[in-house]
N, C-alpha and C positions, 0 to 999 in steps of 0.2 A: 484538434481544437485550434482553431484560429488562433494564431497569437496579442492580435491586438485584446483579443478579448478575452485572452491570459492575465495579458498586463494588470485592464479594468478591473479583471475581478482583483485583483491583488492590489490593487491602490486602493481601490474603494474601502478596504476595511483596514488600510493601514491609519495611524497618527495625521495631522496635518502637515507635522514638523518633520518625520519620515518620509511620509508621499511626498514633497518637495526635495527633500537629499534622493530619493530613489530617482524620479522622474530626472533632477540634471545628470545623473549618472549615465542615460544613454543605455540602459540594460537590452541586452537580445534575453527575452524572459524564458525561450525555449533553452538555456542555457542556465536559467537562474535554478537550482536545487535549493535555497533555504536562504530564511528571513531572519535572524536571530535578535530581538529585543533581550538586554537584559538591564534592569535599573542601574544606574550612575555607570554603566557601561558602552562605549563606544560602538556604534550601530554595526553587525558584522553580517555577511552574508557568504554562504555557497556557492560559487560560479564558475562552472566548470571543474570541478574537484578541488579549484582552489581557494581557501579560506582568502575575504578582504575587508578591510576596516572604509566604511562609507565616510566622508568623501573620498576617494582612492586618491593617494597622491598628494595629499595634502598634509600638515603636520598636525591640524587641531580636526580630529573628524569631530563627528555629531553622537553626542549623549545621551544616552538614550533617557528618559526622564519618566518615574514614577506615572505623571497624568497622559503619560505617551501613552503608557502600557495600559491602561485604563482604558482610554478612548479606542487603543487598537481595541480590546476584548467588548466595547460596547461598538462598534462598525459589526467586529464577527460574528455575536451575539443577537442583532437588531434591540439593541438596549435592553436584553433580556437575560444576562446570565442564566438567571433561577429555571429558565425555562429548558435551558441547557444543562441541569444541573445532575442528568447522567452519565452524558458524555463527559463534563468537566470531570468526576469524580473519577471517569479512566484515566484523566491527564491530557484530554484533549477533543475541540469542538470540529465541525467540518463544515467549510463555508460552502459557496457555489462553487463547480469546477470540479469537485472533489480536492481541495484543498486541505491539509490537515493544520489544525493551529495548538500545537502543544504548550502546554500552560505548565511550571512548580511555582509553587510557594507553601504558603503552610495547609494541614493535611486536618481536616477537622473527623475526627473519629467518632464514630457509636457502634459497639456492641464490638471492638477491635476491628473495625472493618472501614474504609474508607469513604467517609458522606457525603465532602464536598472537600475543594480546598479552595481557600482565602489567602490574603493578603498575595496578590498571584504578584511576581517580583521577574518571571522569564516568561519570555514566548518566544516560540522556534513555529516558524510555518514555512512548511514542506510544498513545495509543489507538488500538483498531481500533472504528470505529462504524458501526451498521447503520442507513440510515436509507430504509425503504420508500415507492418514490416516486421517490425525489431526481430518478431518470431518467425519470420523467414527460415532462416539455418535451423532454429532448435524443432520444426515443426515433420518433418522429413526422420528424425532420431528418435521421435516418441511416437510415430506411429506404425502399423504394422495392419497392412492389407486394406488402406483406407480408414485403419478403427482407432481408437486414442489407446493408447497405453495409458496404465494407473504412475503415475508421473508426482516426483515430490521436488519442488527446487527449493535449494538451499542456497541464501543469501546473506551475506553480512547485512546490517543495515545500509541503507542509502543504495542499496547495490542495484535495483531496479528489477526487483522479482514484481513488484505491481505492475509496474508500467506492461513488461513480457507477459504475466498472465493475461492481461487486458486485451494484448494484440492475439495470443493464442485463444480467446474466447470468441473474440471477433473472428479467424479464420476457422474453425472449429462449426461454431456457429453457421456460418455458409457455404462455407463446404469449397475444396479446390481439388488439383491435383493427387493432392496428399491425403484427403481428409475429405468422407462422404457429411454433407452438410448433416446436422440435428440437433437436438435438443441439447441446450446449455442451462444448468441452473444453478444459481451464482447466489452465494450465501455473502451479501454485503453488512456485518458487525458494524462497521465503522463508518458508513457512509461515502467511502473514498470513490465508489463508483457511481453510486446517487447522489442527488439531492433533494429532497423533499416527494422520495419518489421516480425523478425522471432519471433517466441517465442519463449522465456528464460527456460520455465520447460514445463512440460508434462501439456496438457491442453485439453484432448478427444482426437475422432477421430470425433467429429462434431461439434467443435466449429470454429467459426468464429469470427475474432479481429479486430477491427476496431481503431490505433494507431495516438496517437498523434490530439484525436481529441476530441471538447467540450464536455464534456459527455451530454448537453442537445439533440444538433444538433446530436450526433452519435448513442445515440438511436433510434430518427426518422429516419436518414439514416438506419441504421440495421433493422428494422420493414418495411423500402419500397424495398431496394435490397437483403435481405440473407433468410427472413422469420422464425425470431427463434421461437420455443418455451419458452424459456427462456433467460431473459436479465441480462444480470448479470454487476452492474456499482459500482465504488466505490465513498464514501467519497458525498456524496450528501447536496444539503443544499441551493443552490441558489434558487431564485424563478423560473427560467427559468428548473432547471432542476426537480422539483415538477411538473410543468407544462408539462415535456415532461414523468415524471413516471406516472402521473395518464391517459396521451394518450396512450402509452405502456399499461397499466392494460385493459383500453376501448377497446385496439385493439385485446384482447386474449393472450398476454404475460405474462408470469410469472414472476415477478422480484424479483431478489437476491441483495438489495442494502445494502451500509454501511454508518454508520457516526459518526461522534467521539461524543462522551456523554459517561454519568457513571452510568446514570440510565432512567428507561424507562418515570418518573414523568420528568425527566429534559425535555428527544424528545419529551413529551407532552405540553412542555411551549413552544416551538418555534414557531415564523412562517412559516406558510407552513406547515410542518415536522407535528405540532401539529395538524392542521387540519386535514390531512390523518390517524391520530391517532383515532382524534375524530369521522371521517366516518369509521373506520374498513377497512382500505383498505389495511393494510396489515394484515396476517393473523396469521403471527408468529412476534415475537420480540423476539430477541436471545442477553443478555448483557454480555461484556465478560469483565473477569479484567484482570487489566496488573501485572503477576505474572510471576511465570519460567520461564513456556514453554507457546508457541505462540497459543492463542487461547482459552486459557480455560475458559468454558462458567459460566457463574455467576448463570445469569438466563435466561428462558423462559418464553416467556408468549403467552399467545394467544387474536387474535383479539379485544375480549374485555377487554383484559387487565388483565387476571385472569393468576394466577401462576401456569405453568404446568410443572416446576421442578426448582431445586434450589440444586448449587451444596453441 
């Protein structure tokens, strides 16, 4: 993605009083990782791994202010919260770009289960960054005879397991050296890889995205109408959606999944996650740490667990 028109999308739905401290800042925004608004709190952002308070360098930065926060979430929204009001209730909306805009404040409940929230007091927006390549090295270790390995990465947060699966669906997708082009089908929950439908960056010329939709149920759906070869879903971890990865594996699919952890002994204690572990059903395990740049791989390992590289 062009970066001027990173920037854009990301002013456009900031504050007026915000877009003004950002814009004199001078930001390279392929560097910016997060936006952080919090009320009566000092404007702070992610760049380059390292935390800073906007204006940089100066003794009185910029506060962030209750009708900031407001105007930011009506820019995100198209002055529509209500309309957004499934996403809101995850704790966060998806602008253009694939941009995420994490919202807390207070938690309005029915039936013990989460309906919306109000009085929203934080916002954190994540970039979404395209960076071609990045899967280069990891793309050569999860395959075997041209065909994808069933592949699980584990990523702290921020670590840049999106950004890596985005570049592995795009070279997966069309196929190179490594890796006979075909079928990609891409269960997007969140919208981080759509928006309204289209996709945000370069993602083959055989993939197929299935937006805004459970990751358990949009696997099944993609395995009876698109017929992939490869399934590629992020961020896994419910029982329902263990249950719909090991029917995808049953059904001849390949899977590229992700989930936050910081090492491969931790995915081995979980529910679910651990079982598929202790059956070998996937075949690589790829741990990444959250350092610089987006994606850099920690370690490999393979099926049963033995170390076949370390950075």
């Amino acid at each position: 993605m062009n970066e001027e028109r990173r920037k854009q999308q990301i002013l456009h739905i900031l504050a007026a009083g915000i877009r003004k401290v950002m814009e004199e800042a001078h930001l390279d925004y392929g560097k910016l990782q997060e936006i952080r608004l919090r009320t009566d709190q000092p404007l702070l952002i992610l760049y380059q791994g390292e935390e800073l308070f906007l204006p940089a360098g100066r003794a009185k930065k910029h506060m962030v202010t209750k009708e900031e926060i407001k105007e930011t979430l009506e820019y995100s929204s198209h002055y529509s919260l209500y309309a957004y009001e499934n996403e809101i209730r995850q704790g966060f909306l998806t602008v253009e770009g694939g941009h995420r805009v994490g919202v807390a404040g207070k938690a309005i409940l029915e039936q013990e289960k989460v309906k919306s929230l109000q009085h929203i007091s934080s916002v954190n927006i994540r970039m979404s960054h395209e960076i071609p390549g990045c899967a280069d090295r990891l793309l050569p270790m999860i395959t075997k005879n041209r065909e994808v390995c069933h592949t699980l990465v584990i990523s702290p947060p921020c670590g840049g397991k999106t950004t890596l699966i985005r570049d592995l669906i795009r070279q997966i997708s069309d196929g190179n050296a490594h890796v006979k082009g075909c079928t990609v089908g891409v269960v997007d929950e969140r919208s981080e890889i759509c928006y309204l439908g289209v996709a945000q960056n370069h993602l083959g010329s055989r993939t197929d995205i299935l937006d805004c939709c459970p990751k358990a149920e949009g696997m099944i759906m993609l395995i009876r109408s698109m017929s992939p070869r490869v399934l590629a879903v992020d961020e896994i971890g419910a029982q329902e959606e263990i249950r719909a990865v090991e029917y995808a594996m049953q059904c001849g699919c390949k899977l590229i999944a992700s989930v936050h952890g910081n090492s491969m002994a931790e995915i081995a204690s979980k529910p679910g996650l651990g079982e598929l572990v202790r059956q070998r059903r996937f075949e690589r395990y790829v741990v990444l740490e959250n350092r610089e740049h987006p994606g850099e791989i920690k370690e490999i390992f393979d099926e049963r667990g033995s170390l076949l590289c370390r950075n």
